[in-house]
Each structure stands twice: as C-alpha cells, then as structure tokens.
ZAFI-736836 format. One line per 10 residues: number of its first residue (from 1); for each residue x, y, z of C-alpha. Coordinates in steps of 0.2 Angstrom, whole numbers. Example, Ala and Ser with C-alpha at 12.3 -4.5 7.8 and 13.67 -1.06 7.14 Angstrom:
// ZAFI-736836
1> 62 -22 39  68 -5 36
***
This chain:
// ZAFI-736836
1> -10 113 -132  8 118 -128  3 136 -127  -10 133 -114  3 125 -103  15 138 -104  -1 149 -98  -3 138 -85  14 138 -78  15 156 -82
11> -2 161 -69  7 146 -54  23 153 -56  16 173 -54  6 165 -37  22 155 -32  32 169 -34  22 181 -24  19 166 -10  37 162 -9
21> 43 181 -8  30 184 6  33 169 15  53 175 12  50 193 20  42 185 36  53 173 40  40 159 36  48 149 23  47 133 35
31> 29 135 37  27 136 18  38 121 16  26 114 26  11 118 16  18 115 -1  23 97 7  4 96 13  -4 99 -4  6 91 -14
41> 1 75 -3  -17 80 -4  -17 80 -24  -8 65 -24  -20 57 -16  -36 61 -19  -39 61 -36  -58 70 -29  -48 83 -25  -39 85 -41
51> -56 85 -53  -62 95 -41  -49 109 -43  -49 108 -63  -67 106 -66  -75 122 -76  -93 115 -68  -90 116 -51  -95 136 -45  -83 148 -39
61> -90 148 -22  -91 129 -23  -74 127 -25  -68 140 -12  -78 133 2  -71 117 -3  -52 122 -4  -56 130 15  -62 116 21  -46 105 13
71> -35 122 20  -41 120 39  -41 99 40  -22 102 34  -21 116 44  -13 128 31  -4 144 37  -16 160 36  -6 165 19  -7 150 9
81> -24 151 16  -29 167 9  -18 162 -8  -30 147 -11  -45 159 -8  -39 172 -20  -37 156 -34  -54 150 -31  -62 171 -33  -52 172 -49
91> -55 154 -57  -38 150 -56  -37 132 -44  -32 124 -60  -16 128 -58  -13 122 -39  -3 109 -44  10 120 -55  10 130 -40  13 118 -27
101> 28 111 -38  33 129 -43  33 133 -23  45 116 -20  58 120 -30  60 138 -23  61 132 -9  75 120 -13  82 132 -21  85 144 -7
111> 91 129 4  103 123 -9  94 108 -13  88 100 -28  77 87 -32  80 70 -42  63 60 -47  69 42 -48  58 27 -53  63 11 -49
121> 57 -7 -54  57 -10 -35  56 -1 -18  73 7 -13  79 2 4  83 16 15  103 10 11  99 11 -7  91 28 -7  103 36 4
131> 120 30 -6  111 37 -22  109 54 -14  125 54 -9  131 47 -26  121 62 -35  126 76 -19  144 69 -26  141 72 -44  130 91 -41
141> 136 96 -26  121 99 -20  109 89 -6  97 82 -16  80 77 -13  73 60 -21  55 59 -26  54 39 -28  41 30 -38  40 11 -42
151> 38 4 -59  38 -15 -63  37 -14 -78  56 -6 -79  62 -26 -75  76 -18 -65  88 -5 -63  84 15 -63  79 30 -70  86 46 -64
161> 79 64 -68  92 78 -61  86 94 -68  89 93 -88  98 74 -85  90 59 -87  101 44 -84  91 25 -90  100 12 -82  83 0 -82
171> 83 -18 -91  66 -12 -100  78 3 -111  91 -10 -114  81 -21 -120  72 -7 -131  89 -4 -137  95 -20 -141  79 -23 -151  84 -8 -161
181> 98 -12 -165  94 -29 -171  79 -21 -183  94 -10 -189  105 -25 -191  92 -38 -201
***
C-alpha cells in the first residue's frame, strides 16, 4: 500500500513539476493558480467526479471527453487543458488530486506562502481566522493560507497542521489525555 502511494505522488509530482515550470516560463502562474483553485473545488465537490477519475472501468476515451467537458465548464487555460488530456491518453487521472495539491504548494511556494489546514469544532469568524494568520505569519514568517474544516466532534478549541507541526489545543485530545493518564494511574 505505502509503496503505491509514493508511486502516486511520484507520477503528480513529475506532471506538477512540468505544469508549474511551463506555466513559470510564460508568465502564467496566475492563470495556473487559477486552475489548480478550480479543480480542487471540483473534487471537492463532486464526489461523481472523483470515482470517475480513479475508476479502472471507465474507458480511456470516456474519461478524456469527460475531463474536457469538466475543463471547458471551468474554463481551464489551454495548458492545463492539454495536461488533463495527456492524463487521461496515459491512464494516469488517478492522480489529479496529488497533482492539484502538488500544483498549490508550488505555487505558494514561489509566492512565499505556506499553507495551515486547521479544523475547528465551530466555524471561524473572519476576526478569528485572520488573528490566527497573523499569529502563525508571526511564528513562520511566512503569509499563511488557512484551509478551514469544521469538526464537532472536537468539543472545542483547534487543530493546527503547519508543514511537519501539528498543534492540538481541542477539548476532545484533552480529554483523550486525561483518560490516559487516569488508565495509567488506577
């Protein structure tokens, strides 16, 4: 299992690559933002879309007049276009999503940015999600990008994934913890 991952990301990080470089030498990196942004969305929210991609059943040609389709109603640049296409001919749509997150952080990356995936037991308010920003800019001193998500079952409080960090400030881990440390204790 573990080595077909690191295949995966091994063929979206060689498409990535070549998509970001391109896009890099014709100036175009805002138009790629663009897309990546577009895409990501898309597989996010149609899960259709993601079965679609990763389904061995579905025919070559199936799948690459269905990604054009999906291309023009998101009306994709020419380039990302033609990337999608070349996927499809050679089987390789499965990795899409690697790519389109491989695509994202190079393009943080050349803008200086990096990206914080925080969950939280509620929605942050705009206050909330802009003093954290600026709390984690502080500690990186980087801008930084939050990808928020919403999960209840956290009770309250955050967790924070900054590149290699994770910081667990939620109710649900304390309590984990304190349950621990009474099994250790009785």
């Amino acid at each position: 299992m573990a080595e077909s991952v690191s295949i995966s990301t091994g063929i979206a990080a060689r498409y990535a690559a070549a998509l970001f470089e391109i896009s890099k030498d014709e100036g175009a990196l805002k138009v790629l933002e663009a897309d990546a942004t577009a895409l990501a969305d898309a597989l996010a929210v149609s899960p259709e879309l993601t079965a679609m991609i990763a389904s061995p059943v579905v025919a070559r040609d199936e799948q690459g007049h269905a990604m054009a389709a999906v291309a023009a109603k998101l009306g994709l640049s020419t380039l990302t276009t033609n990337t999608i296409a070349l996927m499809a001919s050679k089987r390789r749509l499965f990795v899409l999503p690697q790519m389109v997150a491989d695509l994202r952080a190079r393009i943080a990356s050349e803008k200086g940015e990096v990206t914080a995936d925080v969950t939280s037991a509620t929605k942050l308010s705009a206050a909330q999600a802009k003093a954290l920003a600026a709390t984690l800019k502080a500690k990186v001193g980087k801008d930084v990008i939050l990808n928020t998500t919403v999960d209840e079952t956290l009770i309250g409080g955050l967790i924070v994934k900054l590149g290699s960090t994770m910081i667990d400030t939620s109710v649900k881990a304390k309590l984990a913890a304190l349950q621990n440390a009474m099994k250790e204790v009785g």
